[in-house]
C-alpha positions, 0 to 999 in steps of 0.5 A, a space after each residue: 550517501 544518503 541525505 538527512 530527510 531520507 535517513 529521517 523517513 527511512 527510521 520513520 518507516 522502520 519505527 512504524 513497521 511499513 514496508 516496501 511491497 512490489 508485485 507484478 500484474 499486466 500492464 492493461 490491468 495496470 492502466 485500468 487500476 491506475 484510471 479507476 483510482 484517480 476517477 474514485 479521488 483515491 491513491 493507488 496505495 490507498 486503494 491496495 491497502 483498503 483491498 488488503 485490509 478487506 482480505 484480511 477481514 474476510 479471511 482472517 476474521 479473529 486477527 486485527 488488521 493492523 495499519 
């Protein structure tokens, strides 16, 4: 069973609409990505989001990127 700060973070997640999202890549592109975040002081989900969010832009200039 779960413990209170996991049901806690879990209704948390829920309530602000984040998610869980996984993919799959080359392990070499991995590394690279994992060594490039932690020399740019930035967090691998950080650096995803920026991209993400930069997409968006790009390509879906009349929608406000959310998050």
């Amino acid at each position: 069973m779960a413990n209170a700060q996991t049901k806690a973070t879990k209704k948390y997640q829920a309530k602000m609409g984040i998610i869980r999202k996984s993919f799959t890549t080359h392990q070499t592109t991995a590394d690279q990505f994992k060594k490039a975040c932690e020399i740019a002081g930035v967090s691998q989900n950080a650096a995803v989001n920026e991209f993400m969010k930069e997409f968006i832009a790009k390509y879906l200039p009349e929608e406000k990127v959310d998050g």
